[in-house]
Backbone as ProteinMPNN parsed JSONL, in Angstrom:
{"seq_chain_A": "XXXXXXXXXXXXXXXXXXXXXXXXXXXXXXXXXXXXXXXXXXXXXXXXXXXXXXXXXXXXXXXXXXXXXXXXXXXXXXXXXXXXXXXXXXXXXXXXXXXXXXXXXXXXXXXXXXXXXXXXXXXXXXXXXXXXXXXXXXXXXXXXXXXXXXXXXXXXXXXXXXXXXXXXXXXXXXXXXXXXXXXXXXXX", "coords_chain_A": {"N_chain_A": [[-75.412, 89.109, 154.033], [-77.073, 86.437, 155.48], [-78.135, 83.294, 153.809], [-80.531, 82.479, 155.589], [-81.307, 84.518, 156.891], [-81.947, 85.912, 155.153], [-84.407, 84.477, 153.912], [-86.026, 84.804, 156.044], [-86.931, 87.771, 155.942], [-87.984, 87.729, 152.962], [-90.256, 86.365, 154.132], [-91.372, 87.237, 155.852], [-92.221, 89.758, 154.697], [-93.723, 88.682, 153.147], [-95.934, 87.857, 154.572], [-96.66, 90.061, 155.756], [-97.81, 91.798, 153.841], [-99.787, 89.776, 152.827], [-101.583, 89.64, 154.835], [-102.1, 92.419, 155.789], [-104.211, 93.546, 154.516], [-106.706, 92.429, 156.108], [-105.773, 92.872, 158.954], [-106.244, 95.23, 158.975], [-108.86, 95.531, 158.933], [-111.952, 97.52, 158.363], [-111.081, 99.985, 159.092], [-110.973, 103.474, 158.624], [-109.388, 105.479, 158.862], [-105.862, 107.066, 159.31], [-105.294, 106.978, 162.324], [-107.241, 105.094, 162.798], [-105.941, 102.949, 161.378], [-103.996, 102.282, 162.527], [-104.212, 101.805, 165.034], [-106.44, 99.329, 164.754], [-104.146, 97.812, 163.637], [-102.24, 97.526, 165.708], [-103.746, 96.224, 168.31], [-104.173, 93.977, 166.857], [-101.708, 93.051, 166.359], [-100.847, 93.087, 169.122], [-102.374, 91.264, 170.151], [-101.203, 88.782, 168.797], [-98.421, 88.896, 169.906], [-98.906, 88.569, 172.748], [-99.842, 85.975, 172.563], [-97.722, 84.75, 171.206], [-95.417, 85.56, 173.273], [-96.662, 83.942, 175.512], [-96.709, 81.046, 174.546], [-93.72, 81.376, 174.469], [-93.089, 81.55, 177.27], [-94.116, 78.74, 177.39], [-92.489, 76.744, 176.478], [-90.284, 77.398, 177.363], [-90.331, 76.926, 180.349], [-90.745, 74.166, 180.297], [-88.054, 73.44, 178.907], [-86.826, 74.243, 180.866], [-87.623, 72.406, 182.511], [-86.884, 69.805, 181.501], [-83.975, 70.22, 181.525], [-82.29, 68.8, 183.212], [-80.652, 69.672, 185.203], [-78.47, 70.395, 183.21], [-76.092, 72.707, 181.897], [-75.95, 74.393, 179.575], [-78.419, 73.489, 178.194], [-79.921, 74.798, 180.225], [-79.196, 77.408, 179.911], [-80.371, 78.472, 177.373], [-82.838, 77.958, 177.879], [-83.0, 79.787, 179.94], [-82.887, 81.773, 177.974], [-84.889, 81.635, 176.325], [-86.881, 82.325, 178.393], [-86.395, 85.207, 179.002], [-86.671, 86.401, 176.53], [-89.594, 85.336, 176.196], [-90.35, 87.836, 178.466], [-89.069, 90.113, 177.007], [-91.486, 90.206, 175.053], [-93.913, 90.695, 176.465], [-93.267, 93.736, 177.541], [-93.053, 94.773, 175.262], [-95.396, 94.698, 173.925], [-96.961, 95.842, 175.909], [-95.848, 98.281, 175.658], [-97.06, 99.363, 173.481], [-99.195, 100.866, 173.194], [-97.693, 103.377, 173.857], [-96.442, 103.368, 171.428], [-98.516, 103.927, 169.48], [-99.215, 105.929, 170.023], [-97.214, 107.949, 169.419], [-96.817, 107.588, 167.144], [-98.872, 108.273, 165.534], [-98.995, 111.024, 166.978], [-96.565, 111.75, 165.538], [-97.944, 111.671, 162.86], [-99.368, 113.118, 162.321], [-102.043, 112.533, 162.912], [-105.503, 111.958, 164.116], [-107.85, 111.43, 167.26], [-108.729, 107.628, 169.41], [-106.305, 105.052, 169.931], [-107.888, 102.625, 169.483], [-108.962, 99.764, 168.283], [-111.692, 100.377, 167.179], [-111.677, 102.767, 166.638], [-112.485, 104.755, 164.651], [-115.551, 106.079, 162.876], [-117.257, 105.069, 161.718], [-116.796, 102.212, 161.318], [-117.357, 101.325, 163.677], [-120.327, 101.979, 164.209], [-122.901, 100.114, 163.667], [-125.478, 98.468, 160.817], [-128.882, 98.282, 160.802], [-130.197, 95.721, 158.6], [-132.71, 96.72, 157.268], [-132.766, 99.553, 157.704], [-131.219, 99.945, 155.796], [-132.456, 99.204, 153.919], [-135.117, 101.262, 153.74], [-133.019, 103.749, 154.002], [-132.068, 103.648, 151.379], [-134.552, 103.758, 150.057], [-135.108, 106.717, 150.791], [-133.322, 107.648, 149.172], [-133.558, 107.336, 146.759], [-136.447, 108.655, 146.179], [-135.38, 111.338, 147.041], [-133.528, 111.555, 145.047], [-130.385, 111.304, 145.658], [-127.605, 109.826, 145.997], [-126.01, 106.557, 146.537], [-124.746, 105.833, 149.518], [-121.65, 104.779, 151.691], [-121.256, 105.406, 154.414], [-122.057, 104.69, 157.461], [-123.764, 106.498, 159.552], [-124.574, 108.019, 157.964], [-126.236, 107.319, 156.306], [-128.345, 105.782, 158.473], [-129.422, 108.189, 158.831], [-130.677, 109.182, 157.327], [-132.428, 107.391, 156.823], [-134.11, 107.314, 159.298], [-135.333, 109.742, 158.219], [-136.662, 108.454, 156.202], [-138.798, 107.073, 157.452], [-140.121, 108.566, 159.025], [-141.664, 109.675, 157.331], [-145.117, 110.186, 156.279], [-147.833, 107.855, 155.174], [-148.734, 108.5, 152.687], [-147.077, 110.095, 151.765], [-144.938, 108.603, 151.333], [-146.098, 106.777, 149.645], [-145.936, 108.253, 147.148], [-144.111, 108.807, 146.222], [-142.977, 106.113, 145.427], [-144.725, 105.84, 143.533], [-143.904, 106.717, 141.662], [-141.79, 107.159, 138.291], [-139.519, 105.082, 137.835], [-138.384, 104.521, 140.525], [-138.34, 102.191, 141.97], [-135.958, 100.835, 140.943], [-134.076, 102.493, 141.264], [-134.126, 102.209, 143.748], [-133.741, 99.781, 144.212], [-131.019, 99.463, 143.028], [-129.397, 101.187, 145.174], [-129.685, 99.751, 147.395], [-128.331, 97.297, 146.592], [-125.807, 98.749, 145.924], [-125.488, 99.622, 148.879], [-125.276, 97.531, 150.815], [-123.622, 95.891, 149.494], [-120.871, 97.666, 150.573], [-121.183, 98.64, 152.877], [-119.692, 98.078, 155.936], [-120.381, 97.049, 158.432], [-123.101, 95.788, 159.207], [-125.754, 94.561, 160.752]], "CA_chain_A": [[-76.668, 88.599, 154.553], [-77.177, 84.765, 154.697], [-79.664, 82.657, 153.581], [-81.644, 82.211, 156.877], [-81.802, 86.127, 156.799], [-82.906, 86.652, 153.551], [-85.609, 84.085, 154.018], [-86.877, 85.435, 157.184], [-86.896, 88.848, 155.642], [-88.972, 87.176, 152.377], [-91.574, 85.449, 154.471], [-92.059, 88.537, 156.733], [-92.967, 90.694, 153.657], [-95.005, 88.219, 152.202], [-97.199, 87.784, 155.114], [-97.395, 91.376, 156.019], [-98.359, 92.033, 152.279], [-101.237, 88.776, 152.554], [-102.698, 89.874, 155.956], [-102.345, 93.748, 155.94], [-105.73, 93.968, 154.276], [-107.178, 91.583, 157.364], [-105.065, 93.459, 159.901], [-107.293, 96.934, 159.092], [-110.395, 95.67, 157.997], [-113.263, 98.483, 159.189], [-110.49, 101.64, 159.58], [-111.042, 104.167, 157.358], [-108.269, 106.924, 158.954], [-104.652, 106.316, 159.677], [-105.369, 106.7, 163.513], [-108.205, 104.019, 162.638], [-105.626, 101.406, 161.105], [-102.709, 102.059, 163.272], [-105.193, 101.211, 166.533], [-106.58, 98.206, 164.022], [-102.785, 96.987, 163.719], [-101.544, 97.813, 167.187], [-104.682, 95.305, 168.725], [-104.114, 92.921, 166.053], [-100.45, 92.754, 166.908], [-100.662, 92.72, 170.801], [-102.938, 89.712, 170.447], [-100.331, 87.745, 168.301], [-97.351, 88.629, 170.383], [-99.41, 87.692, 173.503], [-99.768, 84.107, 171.75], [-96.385, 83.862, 171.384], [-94.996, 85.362, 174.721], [-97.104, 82.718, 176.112], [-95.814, 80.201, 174.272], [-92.112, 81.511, 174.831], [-93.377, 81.028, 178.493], [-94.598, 77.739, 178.019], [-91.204, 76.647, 176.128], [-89.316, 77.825, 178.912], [-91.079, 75.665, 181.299], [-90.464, 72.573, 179.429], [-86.797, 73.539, 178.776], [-86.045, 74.054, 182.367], [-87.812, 70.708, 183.384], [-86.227, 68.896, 180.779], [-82.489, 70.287, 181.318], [-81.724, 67.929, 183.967], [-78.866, 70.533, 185.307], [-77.072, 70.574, 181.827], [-75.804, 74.26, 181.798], [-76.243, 74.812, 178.338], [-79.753, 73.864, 178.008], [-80.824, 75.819, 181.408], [-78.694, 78.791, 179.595], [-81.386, 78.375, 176.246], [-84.415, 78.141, 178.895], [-83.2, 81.342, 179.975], [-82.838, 83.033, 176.94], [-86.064, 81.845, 176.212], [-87.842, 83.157, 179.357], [-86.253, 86.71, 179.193], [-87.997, 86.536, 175.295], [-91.456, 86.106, 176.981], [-90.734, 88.182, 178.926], [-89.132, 91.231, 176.019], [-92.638, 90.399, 174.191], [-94.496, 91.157, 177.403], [-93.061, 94.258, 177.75], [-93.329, 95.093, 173.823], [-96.539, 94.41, 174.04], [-97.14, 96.638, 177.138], [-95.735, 99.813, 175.122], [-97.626, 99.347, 172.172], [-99.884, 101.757, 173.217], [-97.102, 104.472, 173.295], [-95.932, 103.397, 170.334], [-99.134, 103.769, 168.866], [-99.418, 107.571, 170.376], [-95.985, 107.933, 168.625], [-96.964, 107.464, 165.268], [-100.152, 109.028, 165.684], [-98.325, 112.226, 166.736], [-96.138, 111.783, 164.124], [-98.481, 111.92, 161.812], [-101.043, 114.277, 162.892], [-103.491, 111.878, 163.409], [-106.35, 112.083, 165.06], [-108.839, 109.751, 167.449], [-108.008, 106.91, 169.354], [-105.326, 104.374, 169.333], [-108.134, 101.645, 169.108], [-109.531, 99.147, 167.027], [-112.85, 101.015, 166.657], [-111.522, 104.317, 166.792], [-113.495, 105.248, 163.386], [-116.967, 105.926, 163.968], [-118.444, 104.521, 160.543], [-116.601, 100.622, 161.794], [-118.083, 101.366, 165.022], [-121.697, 101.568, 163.817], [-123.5, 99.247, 163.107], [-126.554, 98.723, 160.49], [-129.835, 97.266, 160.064], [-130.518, 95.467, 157.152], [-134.053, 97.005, 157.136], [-132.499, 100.97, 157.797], [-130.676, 100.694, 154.767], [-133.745, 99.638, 152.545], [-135.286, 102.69, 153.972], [-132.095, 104.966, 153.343], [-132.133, 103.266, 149.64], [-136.049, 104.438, 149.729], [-135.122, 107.812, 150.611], [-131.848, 107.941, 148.143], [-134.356, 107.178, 144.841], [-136.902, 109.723, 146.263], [-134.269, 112.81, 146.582], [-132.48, 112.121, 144.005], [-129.102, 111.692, 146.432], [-126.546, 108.79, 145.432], [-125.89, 105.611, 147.712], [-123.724, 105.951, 151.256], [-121.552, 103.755, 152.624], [-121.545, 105.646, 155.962], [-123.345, 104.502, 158.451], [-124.316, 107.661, 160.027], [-125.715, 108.714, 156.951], [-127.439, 106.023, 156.1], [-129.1, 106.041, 159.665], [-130.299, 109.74, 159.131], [-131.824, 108.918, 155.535], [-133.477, 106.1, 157.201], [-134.917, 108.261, 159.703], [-136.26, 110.683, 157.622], [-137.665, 108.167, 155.276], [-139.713, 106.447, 158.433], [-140.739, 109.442, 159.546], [-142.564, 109.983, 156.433], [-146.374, 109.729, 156.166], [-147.769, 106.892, 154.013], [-149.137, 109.082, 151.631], [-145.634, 110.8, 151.169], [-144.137, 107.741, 150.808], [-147.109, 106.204, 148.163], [-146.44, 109.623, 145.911], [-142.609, 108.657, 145.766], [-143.149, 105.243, 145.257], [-145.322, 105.799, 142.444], [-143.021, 107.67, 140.495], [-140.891, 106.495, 137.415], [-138.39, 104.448, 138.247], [-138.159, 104.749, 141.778], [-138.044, 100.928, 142.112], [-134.934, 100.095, 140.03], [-133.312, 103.352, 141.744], [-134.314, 101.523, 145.39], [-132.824, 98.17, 144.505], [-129.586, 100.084, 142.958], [-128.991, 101.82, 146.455], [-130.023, 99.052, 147.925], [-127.036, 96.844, 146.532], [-124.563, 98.935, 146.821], [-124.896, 99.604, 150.224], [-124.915, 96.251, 150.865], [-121.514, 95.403, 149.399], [-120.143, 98.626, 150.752], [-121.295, 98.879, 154.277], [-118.587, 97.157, 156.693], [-120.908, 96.943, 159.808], [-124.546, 95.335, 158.947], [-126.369, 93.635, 161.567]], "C_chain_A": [[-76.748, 87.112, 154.198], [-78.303, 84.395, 154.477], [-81.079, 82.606, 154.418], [-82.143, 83.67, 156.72], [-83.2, 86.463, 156.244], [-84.358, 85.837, 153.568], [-86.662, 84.183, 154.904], [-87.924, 86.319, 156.632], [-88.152, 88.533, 154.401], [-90.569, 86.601, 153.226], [-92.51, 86.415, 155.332], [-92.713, 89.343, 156.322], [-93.71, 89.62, 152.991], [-96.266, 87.891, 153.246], [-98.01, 89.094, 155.708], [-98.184, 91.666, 154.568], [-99.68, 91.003, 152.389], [-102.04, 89.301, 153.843], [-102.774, 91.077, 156.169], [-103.845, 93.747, 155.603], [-106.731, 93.751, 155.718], [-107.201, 92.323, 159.231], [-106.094, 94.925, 160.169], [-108.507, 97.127, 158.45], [-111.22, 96.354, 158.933], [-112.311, 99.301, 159.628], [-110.619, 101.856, 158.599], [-110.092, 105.735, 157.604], [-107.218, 106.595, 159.421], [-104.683, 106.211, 161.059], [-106.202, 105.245, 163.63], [-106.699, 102.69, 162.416], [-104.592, 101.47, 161.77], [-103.099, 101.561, 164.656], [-105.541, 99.727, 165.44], [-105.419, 97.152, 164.169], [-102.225, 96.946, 164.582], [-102.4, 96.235, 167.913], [-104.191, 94.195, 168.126], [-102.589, 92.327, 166.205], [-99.947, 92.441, 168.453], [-101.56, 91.064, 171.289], [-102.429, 88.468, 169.866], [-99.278, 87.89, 169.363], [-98.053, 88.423, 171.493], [-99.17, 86.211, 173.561], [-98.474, 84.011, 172.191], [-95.641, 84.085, 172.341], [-95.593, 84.01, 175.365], [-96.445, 81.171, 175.712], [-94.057, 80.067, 174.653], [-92.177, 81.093, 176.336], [-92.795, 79.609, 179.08], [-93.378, 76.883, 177.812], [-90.476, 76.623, 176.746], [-89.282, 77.295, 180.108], [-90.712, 74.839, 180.973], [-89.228, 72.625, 179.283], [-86.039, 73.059, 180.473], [-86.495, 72.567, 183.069], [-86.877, 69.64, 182.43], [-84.175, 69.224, 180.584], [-81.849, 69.89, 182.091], [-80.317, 68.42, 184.797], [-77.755, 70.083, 184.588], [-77.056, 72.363, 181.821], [-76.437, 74.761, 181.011], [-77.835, 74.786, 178.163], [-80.654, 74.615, 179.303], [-80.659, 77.327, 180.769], [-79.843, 79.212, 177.983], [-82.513, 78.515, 177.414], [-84.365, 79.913, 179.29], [-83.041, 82.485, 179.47], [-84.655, 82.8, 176.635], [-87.449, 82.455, 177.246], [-87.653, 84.754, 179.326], [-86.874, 86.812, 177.286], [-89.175, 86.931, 175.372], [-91.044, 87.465, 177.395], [-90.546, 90.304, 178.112], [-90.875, 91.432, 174.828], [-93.635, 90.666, 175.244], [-94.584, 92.996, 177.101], [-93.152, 95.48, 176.611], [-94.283, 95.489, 173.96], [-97.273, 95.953, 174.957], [-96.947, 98.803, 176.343], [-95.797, 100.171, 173.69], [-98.224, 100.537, 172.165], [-99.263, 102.809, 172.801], [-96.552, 104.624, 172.011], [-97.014, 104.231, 168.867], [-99.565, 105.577, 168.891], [-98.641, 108.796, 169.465], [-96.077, 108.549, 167.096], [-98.339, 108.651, 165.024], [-100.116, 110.951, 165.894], [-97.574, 113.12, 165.832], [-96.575, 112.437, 162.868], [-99.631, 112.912, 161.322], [-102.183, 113.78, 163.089], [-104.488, 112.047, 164.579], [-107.2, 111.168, 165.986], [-108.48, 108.931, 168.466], [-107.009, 105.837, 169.083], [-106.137, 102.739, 169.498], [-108.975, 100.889, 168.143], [-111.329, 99.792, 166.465], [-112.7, 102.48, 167.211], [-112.398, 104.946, 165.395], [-114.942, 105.118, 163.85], [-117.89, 105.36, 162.868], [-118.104, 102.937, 160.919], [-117.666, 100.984, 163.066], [-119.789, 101.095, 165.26], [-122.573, 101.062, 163.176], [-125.131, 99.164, 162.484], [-127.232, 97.936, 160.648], [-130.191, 97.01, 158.428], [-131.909, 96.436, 156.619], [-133.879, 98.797, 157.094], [-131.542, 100.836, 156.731], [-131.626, 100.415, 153.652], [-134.332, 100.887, 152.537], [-134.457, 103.848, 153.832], [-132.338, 104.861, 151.67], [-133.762, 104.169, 149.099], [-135.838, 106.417, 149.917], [-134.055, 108.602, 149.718], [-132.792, 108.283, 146.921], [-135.372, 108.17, 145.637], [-135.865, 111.194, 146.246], [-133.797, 112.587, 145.645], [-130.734, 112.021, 144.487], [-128.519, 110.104, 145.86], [-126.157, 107.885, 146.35], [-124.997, 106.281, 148.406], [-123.007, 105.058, 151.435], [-121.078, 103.9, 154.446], [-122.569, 105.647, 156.436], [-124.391, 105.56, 159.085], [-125.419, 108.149, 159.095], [-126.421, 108.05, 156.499], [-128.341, 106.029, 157.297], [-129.846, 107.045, 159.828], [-130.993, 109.568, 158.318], [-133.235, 107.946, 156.071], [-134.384, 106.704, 158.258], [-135.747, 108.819, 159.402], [-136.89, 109.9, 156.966], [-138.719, 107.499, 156.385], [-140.464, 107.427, 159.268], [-141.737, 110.253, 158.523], [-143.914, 109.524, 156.414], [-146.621, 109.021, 154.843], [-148.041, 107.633, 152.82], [-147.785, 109.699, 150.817], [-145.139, 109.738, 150.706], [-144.686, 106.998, 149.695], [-146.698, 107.199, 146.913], [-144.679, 109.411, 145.791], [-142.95, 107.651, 145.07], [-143.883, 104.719, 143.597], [-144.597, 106.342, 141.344], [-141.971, 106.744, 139.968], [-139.737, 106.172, 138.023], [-137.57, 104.527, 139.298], [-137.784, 102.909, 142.51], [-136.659, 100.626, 141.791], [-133.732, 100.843, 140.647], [-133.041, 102.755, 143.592], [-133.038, 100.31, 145.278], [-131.373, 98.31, 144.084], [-129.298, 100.777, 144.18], [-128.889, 100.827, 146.855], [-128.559, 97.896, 147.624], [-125.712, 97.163, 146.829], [-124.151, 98.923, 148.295], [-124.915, 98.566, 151.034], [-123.616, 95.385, 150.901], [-120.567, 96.265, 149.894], [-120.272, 99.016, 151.837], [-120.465, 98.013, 155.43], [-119.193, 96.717, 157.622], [-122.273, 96.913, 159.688], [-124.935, 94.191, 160.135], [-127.258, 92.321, 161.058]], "O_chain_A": [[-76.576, 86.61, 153.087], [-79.35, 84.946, 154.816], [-82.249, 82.669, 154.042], [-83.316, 83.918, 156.439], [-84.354, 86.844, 156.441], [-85.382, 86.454, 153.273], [-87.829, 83.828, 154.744], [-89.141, 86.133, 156.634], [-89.265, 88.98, 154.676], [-91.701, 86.544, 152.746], [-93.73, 86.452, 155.495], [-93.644, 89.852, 156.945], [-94.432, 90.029, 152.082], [-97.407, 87.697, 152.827], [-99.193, 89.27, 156.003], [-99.414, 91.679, 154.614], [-100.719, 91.519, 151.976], [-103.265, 89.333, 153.725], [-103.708, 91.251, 156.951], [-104.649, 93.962, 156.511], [-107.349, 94.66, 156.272], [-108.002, 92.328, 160.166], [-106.502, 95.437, 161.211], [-109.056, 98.035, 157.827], [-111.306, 95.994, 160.107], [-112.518, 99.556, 160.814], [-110.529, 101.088, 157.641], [-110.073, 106.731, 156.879], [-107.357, 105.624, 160.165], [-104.036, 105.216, 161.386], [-105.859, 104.385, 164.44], [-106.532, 101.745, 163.187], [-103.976, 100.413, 161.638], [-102.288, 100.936, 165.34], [-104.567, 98.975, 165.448], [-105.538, 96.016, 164.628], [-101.322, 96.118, 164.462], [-101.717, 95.217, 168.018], [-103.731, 93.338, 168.88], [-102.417, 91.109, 166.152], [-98.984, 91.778, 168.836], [-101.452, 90.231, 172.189], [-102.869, 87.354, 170.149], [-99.128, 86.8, 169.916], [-97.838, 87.212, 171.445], [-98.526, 85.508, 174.34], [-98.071, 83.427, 173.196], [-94.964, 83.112, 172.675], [-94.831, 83.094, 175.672], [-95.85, 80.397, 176.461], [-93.388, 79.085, 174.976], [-91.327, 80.28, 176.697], [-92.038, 79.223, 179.971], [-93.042, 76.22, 178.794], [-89.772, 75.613, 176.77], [-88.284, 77.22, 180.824], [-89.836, 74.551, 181.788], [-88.846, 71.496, 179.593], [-85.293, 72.208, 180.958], [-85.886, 71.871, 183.881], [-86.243, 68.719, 182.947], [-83.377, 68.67, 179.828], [-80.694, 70.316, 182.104], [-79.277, 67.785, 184.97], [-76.66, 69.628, 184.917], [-78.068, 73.059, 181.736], [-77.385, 75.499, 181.276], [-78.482, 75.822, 178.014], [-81.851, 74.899, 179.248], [-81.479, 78.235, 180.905], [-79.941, 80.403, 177.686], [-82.904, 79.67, 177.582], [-85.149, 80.842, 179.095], [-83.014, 83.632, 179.915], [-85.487, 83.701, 176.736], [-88.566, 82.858, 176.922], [-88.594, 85.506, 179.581], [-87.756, 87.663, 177.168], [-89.778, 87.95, 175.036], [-91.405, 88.355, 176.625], [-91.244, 91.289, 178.353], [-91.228, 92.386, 174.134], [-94.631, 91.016, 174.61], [-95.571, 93.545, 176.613], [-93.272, 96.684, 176.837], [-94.382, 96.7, 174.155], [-97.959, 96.85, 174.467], [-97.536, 99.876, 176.473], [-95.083, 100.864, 172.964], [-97.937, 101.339, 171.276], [-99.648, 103.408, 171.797], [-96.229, 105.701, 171.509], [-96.649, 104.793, 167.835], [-100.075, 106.241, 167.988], [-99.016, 109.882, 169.023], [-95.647, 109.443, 166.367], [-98.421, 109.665, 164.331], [-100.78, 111.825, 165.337], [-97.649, 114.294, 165.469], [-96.047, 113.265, 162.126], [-100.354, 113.224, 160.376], [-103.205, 114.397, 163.391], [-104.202, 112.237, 165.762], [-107.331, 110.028, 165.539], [-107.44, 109.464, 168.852], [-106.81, 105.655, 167.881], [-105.431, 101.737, 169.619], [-109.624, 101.463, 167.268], [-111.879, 99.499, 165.403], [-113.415, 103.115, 167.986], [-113.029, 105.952, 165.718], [-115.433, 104.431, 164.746], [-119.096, 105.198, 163.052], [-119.105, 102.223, 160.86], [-118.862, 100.705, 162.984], [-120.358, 100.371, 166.076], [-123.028, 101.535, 162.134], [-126.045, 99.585, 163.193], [-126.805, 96.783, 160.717], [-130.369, 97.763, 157.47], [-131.928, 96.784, 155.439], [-134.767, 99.414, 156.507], [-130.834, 101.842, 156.697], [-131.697, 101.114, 152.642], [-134.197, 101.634, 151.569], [-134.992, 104.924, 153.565], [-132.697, 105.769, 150.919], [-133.969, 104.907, 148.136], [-136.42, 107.217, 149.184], [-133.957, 109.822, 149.586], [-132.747, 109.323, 146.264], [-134.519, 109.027, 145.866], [-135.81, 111.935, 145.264], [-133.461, 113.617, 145.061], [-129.885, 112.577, 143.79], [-129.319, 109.368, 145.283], [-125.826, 108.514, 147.355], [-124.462, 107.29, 147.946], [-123.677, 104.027, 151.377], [-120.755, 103.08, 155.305], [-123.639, 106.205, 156.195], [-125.614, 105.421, 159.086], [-126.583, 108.509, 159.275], [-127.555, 108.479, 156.29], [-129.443, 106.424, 156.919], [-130.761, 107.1, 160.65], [-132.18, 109.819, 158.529], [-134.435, 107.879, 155.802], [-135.581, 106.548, 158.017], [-136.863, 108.742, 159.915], [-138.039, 110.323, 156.843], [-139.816, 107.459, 155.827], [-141.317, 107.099, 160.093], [-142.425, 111.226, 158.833], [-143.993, 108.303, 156.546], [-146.058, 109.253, 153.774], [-147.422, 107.247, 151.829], [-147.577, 109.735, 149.604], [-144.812, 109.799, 149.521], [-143.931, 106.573, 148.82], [-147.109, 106.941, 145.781], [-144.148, 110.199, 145.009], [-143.316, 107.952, 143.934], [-143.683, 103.751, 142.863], [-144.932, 106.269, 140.161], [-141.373, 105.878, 140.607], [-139.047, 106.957, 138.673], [-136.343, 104.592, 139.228], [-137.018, 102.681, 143.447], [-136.149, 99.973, 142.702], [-132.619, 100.32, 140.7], [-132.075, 102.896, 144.342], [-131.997, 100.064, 145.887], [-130.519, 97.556, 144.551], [-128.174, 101.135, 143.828], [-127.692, 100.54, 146.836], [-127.785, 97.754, 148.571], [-124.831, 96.582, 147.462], [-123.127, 98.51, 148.839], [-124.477, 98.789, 152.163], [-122.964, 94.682, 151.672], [-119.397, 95.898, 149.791], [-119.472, 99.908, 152.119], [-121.089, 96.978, 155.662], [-118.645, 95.679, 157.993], [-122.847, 97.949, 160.023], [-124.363, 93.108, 160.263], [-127.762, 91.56, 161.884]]}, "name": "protein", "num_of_chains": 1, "seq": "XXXXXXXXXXXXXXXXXXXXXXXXXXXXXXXXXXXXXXXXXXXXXXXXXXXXXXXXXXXXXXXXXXXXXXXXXXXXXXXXXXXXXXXXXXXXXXXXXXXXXXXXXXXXXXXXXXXXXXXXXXXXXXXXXXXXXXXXXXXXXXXXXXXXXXXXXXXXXXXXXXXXXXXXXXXXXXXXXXXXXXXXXXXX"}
C-alpha cells in the first residue's frame, strides 16, 4: 500500500468518525440512520457529480485536440456520470441493508416518528406540569410529551390550582422542564 493510499484511507476514517454524529442527527432506529446517511450522502455525491460535470466541460474546452487531455475529460465525464448512477441506486442500496438487517420503516431522513415531530416550547411546560403532578419522570418523545400536554390542558383550573399547590411541584416542573429541553431533538 503506498503512501497516497494510506492517506486517503486515514482522512476517510477521520472524517467519517467527525461527521457520523452530524450525518444521523434526529434517527433513533437503524432504518432511521441508514435513510439519515443515504440523503446525506446523495446530496454530497450530487455536489460532486456536478462538479465532475463541470470539470469535464472545462477539460474538453481547454484540450485544444491534445488526445491525452480529451482522454482525462473523458474519464472525468464517465465519473459524473458513475456518481449519477450511484447516487440513483442508493435507494436500493438502502432497501439492502435494511433487509439485511431486519429493519423496519422507511429509507428516509425522517423515517422515525419522534425526529419527525415537532414541539412547542409551551406543550412541553405543560407535559413538565403534568410529569410533577403524576409523579411520571421526564420524556424525550415527542408523542408523549404531546399527550401529557394534552391531558394537562384539558384540566380544569381548579385541578390544576390543587396540583400546583402541592409540595414541591415547582422545582419538579422546572426539573422536567430542563430536561426536556436538552433532550428533545425537534422544538419549535
Amino acid at each position: 500500500m503506498n503512501k497516497k493510499t494510506l492517506y486517503s484511507l486515514v482522512l476517510v476514517t477521520m472524517l467519517v468518525l467527525v461527521f457520523f454524529p452530524f450525518l444521523t442527527r434526529g434517527a433513533d432506529s437503524i432504518g432511521g440512520i441508514v435513510g439519515t446517511i443515504k440523503t446525506n450522502l446523495q446530496g454530497i455525491g450530487a455536489g460532486v457529480a456536478t462538479i465532475a460535470f463541470v470539470v469535464a466541460g472545462i477539460m474538453f474546452l481547454t484540450a485544444t485536440a491534445n488526445p491525452s487531455r480529451i482522454t482525462i475529460a473523458k474519464g472525468a465525464l464517465v465519473a459524473g456520470v458513475i456518481g449519477i448512477v450511484i447516487i440513483l441506486l442508493a435507494d436500493g442500496a438502502c432497501q439492502f441493508v435494511k433487509t439485511f438487517t431486519g429493519a423496519s420503516g422507511s429509507c428516509t431522513a425522517d423515517s422515525s416518528s419522534s425526529s419527525s415531530t415537532a414541539v412547542d416550547r409551551d406543550k412541553i411546560g405543560s407535559a413538565a406540569s403534568y410529569q410533577a403532578m403524576t409523579g411520571t419522570g421526564p420524556t424525550s418523545d415527542p408523542a408523549t410529551i404531546l399527550n401529557q400536554a394534552s391531558q394537562w390542558d384539558g384540566m380544569s383550573d381548579p385541578q390544576r390550582s390543587s396540583a400546583a399547590s402541592s409540595s414541591g411541584f415547582q422545582s419538579s416542573v422546572s426539573q422536567n422542564y430542563d430536561y426536556m429541553m436538552s433532550n428533545v431533538s425537534n422544538i419549535k
